[in-house]
C-alpha positions as CSV (number, residue, x, y, z in Angstrom):
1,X,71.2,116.1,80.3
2,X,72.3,112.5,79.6
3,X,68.7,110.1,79.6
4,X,71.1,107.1,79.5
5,X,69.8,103.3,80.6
6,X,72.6,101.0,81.2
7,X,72.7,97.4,82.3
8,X,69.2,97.9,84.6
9,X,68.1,94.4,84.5
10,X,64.8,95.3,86.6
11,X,64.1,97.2,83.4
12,X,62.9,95.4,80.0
13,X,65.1,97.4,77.9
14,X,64.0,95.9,74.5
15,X,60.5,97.8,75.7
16,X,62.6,100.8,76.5
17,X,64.8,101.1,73.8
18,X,61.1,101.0,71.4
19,X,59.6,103.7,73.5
20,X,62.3,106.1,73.6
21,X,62.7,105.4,69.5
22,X,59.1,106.1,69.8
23,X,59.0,109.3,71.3
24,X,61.9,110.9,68.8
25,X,60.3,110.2,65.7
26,X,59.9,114.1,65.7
27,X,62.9,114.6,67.1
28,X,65.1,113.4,64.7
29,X,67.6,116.1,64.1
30,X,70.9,115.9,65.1
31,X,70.7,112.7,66.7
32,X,73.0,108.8,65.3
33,X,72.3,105.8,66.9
34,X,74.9,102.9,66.6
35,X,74.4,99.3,67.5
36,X,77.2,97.1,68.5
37,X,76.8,93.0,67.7
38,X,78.1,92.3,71.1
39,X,75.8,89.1,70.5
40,X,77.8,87.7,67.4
41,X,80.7,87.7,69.1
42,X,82.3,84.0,70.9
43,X,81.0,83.1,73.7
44,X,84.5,83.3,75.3
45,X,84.2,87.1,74.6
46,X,80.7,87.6,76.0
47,X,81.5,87.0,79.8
48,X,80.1,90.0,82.5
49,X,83.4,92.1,82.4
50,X,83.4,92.7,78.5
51,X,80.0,94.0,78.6
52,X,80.7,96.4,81.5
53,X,84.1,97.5,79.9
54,X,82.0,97.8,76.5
55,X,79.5,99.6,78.2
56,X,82.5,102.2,79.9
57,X,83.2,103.1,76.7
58,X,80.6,105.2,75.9
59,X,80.9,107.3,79.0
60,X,83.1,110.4,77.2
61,X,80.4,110.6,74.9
62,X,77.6,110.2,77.0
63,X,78.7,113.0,79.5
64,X,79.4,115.3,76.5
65,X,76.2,115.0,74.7
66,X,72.5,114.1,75.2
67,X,72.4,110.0,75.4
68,X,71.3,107.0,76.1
69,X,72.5,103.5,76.1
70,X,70.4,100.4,76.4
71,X,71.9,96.7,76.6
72,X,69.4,94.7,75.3
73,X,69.0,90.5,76.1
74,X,70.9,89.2,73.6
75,X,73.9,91.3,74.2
76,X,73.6,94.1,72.1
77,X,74.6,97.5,72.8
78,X,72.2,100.3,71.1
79,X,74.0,104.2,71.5
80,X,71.7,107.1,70.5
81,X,73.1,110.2,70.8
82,X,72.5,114.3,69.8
83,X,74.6,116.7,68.5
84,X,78.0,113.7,68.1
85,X,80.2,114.0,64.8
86,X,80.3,111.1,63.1
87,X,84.2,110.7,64.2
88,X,82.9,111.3,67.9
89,X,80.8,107.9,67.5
90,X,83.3,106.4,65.8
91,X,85.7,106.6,68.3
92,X,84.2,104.2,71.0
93,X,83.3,101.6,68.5
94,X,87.3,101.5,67.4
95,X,88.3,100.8,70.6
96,X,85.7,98.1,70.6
97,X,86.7,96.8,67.5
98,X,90.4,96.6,69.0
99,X,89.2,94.9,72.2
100,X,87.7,92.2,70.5
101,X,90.0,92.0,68.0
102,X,90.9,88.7,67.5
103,X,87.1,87.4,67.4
104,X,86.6,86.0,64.2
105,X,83.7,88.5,64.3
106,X,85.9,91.0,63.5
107,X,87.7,89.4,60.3
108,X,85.4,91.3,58.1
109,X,86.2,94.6,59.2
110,X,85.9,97.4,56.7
111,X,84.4,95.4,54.6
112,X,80.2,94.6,52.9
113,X,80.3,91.3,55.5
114,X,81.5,93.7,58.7
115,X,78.3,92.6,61.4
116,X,80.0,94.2,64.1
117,X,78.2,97.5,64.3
118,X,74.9,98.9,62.3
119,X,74.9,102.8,62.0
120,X,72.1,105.1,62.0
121,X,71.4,108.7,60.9
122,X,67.8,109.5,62.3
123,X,67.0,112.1,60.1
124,X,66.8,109.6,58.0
125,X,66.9,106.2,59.3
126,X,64.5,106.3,62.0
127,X,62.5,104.2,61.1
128,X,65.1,101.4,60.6
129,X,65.8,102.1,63.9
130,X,62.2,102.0,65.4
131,X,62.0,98.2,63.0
132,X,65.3,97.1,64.5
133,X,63.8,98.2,68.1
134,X,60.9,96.2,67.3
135,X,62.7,92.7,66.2
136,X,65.0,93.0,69.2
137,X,61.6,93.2,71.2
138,X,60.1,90.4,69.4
139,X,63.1,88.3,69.7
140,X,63.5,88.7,73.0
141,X,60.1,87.6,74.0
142,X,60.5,84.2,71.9
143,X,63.9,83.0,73.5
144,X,62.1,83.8,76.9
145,X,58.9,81.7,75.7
146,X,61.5,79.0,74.3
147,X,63.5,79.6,77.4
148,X,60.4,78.7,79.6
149,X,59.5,75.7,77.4
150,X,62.8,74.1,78.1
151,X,62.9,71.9,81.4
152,X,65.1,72.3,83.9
153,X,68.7,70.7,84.0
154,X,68.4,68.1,86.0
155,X,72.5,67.7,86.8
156,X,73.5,69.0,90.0
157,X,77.1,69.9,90.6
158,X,79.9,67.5,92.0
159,X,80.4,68.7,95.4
160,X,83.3,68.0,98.5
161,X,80.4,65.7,99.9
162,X,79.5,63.8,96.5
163,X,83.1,63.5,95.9
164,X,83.7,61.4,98.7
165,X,81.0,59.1,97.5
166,X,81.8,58.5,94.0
167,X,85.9,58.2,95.4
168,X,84.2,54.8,97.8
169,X,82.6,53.7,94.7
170,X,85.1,54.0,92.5
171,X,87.8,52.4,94.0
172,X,86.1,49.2,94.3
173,X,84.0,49.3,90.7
174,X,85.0,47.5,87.8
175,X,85.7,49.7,85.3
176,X,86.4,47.6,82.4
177,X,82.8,48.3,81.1
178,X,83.7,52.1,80.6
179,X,87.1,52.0,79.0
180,X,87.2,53.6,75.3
181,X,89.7,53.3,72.7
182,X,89.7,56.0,69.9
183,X,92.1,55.9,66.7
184,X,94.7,58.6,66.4
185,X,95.0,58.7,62.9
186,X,97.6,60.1,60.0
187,X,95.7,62.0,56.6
188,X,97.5,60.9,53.9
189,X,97.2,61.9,50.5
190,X,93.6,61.8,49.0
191,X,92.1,62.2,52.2
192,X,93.0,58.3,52.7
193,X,93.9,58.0,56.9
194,X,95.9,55.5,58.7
195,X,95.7,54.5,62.4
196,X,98.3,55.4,64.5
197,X,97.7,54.6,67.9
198,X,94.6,53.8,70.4
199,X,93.9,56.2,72.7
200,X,92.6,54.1,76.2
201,X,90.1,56.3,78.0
202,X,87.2,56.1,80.5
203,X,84.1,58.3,79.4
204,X,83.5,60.5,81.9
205,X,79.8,60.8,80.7
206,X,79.1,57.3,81.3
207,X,81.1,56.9,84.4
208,X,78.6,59.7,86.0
209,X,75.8,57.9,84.5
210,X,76.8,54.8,86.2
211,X,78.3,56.1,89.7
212,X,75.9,59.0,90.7
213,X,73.7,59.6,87.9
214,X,72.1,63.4,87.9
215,X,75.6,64.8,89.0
216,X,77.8,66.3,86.6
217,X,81.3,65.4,87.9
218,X,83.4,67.8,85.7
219,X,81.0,71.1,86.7
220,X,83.7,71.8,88.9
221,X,87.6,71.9,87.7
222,X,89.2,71.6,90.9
223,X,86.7,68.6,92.6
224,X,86.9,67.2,89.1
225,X,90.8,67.1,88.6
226,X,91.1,65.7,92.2
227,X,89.1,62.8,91.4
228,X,91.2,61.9,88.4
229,X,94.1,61.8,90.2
230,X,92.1,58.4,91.8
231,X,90.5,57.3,88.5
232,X,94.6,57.0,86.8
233,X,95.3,54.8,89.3
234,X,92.6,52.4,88.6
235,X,92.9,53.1,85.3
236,X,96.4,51.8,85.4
237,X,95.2,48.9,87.5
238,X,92.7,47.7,84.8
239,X,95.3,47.8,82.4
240,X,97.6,45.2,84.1
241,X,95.3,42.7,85.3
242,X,92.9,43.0,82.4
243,X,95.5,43.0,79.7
244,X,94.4,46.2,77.9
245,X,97.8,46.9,76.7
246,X,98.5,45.2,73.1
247,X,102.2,44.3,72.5
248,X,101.8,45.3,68.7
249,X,99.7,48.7,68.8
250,X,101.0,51.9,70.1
251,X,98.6,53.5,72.8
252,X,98.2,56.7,74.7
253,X,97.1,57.6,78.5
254,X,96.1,60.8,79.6
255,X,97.6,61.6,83.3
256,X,98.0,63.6,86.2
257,X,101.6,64.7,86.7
258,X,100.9,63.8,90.1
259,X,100.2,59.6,88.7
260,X,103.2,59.7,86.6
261,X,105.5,60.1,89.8
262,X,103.1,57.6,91.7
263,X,104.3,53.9,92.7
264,X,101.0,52.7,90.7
265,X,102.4,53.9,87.5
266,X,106.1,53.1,87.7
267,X,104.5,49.4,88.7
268,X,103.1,49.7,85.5
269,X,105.9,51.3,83.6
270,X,107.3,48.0,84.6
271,X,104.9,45.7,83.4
272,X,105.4,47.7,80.1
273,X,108.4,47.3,79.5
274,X,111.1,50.0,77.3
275,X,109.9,48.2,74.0
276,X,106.1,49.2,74.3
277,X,107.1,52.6,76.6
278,X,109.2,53.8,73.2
279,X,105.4,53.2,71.2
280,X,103.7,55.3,74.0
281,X,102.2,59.0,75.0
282,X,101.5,60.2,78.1
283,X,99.1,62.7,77.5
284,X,99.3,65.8,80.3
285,X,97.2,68.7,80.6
286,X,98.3,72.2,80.3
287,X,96.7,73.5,83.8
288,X,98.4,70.6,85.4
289,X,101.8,71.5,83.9
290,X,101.8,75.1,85.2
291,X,100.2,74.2,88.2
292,X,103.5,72.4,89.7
293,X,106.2,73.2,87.1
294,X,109.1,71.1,89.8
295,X,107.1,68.5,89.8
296,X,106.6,68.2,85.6
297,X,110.1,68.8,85.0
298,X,110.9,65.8,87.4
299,X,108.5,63.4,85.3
300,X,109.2,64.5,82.0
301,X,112.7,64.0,82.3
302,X,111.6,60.5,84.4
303,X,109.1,59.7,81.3
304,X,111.7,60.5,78.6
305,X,114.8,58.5,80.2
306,X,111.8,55.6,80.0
307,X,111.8,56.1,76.4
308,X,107.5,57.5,76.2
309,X,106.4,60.8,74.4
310,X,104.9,63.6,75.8
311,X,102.1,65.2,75.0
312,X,100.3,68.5,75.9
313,X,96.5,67.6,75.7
314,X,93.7,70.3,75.7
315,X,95.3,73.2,74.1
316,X,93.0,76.0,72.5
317,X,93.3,78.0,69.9
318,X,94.1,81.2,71.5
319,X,96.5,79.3,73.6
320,X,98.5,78.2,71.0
321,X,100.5,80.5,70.1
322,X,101.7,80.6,73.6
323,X,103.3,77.2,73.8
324,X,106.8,76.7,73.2
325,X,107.2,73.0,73.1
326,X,110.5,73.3,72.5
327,X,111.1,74.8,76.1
328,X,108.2,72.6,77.6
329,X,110.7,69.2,76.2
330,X,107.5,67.9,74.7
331,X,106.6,65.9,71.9
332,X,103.2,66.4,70.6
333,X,100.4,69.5,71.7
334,X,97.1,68.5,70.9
335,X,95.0,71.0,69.6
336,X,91.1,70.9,70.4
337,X,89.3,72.3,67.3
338,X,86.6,74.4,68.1
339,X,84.0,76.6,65.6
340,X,86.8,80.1,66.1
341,X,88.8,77.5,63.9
342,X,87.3,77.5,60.6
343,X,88.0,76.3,56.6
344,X,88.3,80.6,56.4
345,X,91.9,81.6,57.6
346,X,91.9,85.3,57.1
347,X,91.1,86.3,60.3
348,X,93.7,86.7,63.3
349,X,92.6,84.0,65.3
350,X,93.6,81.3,62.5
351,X,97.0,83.0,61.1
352,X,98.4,82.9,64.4
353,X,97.2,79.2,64.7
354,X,99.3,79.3,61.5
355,X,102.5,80.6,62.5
356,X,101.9,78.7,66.3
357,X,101.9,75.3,63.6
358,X,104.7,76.4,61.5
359,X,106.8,77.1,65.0
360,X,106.0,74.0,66.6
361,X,106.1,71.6,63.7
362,X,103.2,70.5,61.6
363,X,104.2,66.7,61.8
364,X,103.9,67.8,65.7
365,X,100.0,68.7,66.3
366,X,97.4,66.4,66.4
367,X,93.8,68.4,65.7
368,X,91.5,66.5,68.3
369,X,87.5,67.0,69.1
370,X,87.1,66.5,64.7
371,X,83.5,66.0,64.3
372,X,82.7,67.0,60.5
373,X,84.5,66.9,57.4
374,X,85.2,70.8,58.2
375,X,87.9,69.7,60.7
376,X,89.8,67.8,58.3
377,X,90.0,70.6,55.6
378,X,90.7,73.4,58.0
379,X,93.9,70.6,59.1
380,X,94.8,70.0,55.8
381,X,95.0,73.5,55.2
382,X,97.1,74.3,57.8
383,X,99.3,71.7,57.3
384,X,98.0,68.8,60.1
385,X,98.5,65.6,59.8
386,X,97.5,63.7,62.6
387,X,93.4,63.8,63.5
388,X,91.0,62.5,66.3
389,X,87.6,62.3,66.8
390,X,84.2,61.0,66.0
391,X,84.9,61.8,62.3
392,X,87.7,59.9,61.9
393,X,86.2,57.1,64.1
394,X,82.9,56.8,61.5
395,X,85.7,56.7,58.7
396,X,87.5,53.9,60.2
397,X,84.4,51.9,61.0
398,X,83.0,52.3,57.1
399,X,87.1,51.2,56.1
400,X,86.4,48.4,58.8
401,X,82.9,47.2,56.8
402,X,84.7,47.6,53.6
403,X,87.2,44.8,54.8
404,X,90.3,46.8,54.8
405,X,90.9,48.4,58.4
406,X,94.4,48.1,59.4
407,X,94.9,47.9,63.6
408,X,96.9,51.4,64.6
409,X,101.0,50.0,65.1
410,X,103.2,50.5,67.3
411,X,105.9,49.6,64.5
412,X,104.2,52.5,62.0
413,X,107.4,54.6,61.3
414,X,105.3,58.0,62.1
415,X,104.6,56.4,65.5
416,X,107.2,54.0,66.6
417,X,110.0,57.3,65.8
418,X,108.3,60.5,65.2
419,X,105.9,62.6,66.8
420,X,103.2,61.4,64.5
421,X,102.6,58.7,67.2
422,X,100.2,61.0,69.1
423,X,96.8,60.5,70.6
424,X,94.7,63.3,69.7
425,X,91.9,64.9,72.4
426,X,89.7,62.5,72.3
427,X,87.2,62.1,75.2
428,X,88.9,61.2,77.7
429,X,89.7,60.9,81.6
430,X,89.9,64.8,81.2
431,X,87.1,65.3,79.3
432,X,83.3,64.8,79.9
433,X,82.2,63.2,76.4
């Protein structure tokens, strides 16, 4: 008979799991428990499907010997069984270990830091088990006390109807109070940094604020990526009739593949001119790439006969390795840094970030979203040299106080003729900062 509990959320399985430890304390022999860290793992990894697959990989086991499985709040998985070898058990934790595989989780495998899985022998460790029932219990009771605590989100998300509104306001607003500018900067030696270019943005944060505040205009991708198809082009207005574009300083624009072929922006690519086009990036995101791959390969080639740089914005880690700039014809790939990078390369995730660097040139990735000093040692590590973020902005301001800030120019060797011209991801159009 299999007494198994599996994903029953009417059922508080913390409570469960801590009575049926309970009720074996004399019924100890025979019988391994296992829990499985599902909980440590990136949240990337932790979606609905991974825990039913995780789950399914118990069943063997379960219909072979007495069982039960309990998936507790947090995510983790606790297996007790009777009458299983140890190689038995093992067996559906390997395959776990090889589905999650490149979480940075498992980096420590086989090793005194592995957290992915605590094993139990109840003969003996019951009551470790019956204390690690108990904390699961108790911790589950204080994130649902702190959960209650919390107020409610008051953000609603953008909607076809809401759209429509902010589309009316925004295409008569001035938007010259929201525009950003954000250094893209080169390391050099001794951690000293040089500005490169000035990335022009609009913050999406304060644009919500200011056009329909209690919305979140980037909840949804689609509605989201329609509506900066109309923010580019009075982005690009603001540009010509305000002057935002500097004659000396190189600068960056992150665009819809769909503007890039628009009257507004070859109006503007006039206004330019080739001089400041050959100090420029046109920043395009990956989804909008695939998306219409007829209509890329049309502006690229239109952007690069122009003379600007190309540059693929948003790209994560586990994306990397999949880019091939080479075959893309772009420039630059900007690569958001997010906590599965960190200063630790041995695990998978970051050696194949290593050899995606090494393939498509280290003097051709910017490392954007840099917040701490972490993100500038993991770079320098893996051979970056180009950074963006509020890091590097809070360094520049304290070389600005110190008197010697240098303005980001077009005519900077790296930027003027290299891809070290690029912008890095900094908030932007795309992004909700």
């Amino acid at each position: 008979m299999n007494d198994r509990v599996r994903d029953n959320r009417t059922v508080d399985q913390e409570q469960a799991l801590l009575d049926y430890v309970g009720r074996l304390e004399r019924f100890t022999e025979g019988r391994r428990a296992v829990i499985v860290h599902l909980s440590e793992l990136r949240p990337y990894n932790r979606r609905e499907h991974h825990f039913r697959i995780a789950a399914s990989c118990f069943d063997k086991l379960a219909k072979k010997h007495e069982s039960a499985l309990f998936r507790l709040a947090a995510g983790d998985y606790v297996f007790i069984t009777k009458g299983a070898t140890i190689e038995e058990l093992e067996e559906p934790v390997t395959r776990l270990r090889y589905l999650f595989s490149l979480d940075p989780l498992l980096s420590h495998a086989g090793t005194e830091e592995d957290r992915f899985c605590h094993w139990f022998n109840l003969e003996t460790d019951w009551a470790d088990l019956k204390k690690a029932a108990e904390d699961a219990l108790t911790k589950r009771k204080a994130a649902a006390v702190q959960r209650d605590a919390k107020p409610k989100p008051l953000a609603e998300p953008l909607d076809p109807r809401r759209l429509g509104q902010i589309e009316q306001t925004i295409a008569t607003a001035d938007l010259s109070p929201l525009v950003r500018r954000q250094p893209i900067c080169l390391a050099i030696e001794n951690r000293q940094i040089e500005p490169l270019l000035l990335e022009i943005f609009v913050s999406i944060a304060e644009l919500g604020r200011a056009v329909m505040p209690g919305v979140d205009i980037a909840a949804d991708r689609w509605l989201f990526q329609h509506l900066t198809r109309l923010l580019d082009q009075r982005v690009l207005a603001l540009l010509k009739s305000k002057g935002e574009i500097d004659p000396k300083r190189g600068f960056s624009l992150n665009l819809n593949v769909a503007t890039v072929l628009s009257p507004e922006f070859q109006e503007f690519d006039r206004i330019v001119g080739a001089e400041r086009a050959s100090a420029a990036v046109i920043e395009l995101q990956q989804i909008d790439i695939y998306a219409d791959p007829g209509s890329y390969i049309f502006a690229r080639e239109w952007l690069k006969e122009r003379g600007y740089k190309i540059c693929i914005d948003g790209v994560k880690p586990l994306l990397l390795p999949m880019v091939d700039r080479e075959r893309l014809g772009v420039d630059l790939v900007k690569l958001e840094w997010t906590p599965d990078l960190s200063t630790n390369l041995d695990n998978r995730v970051a050696r194949d970030v290593q050899e995606a660097i090494d393939r498509i040139g280290r003097d051709r990735v910017i490392l954007s979203r840099c917040e701490t000093e972490i993100c500038l040692e993991l770079g320098q590590k893996l051979g970056i040299t180009m950074y963006q973020g509020h890091h590097f902005d809070g360094m520049m301001r304290a070389r600005a106080t110190g008197g010697a800030a240098a303005a980001p120019a077009a005519a900077a060797p790296a930027a003027a003729n290299a891809p070290a011209a690029a912008p890095a991801a900094a908030p932007s159009q795309r992004q909700a900062s």
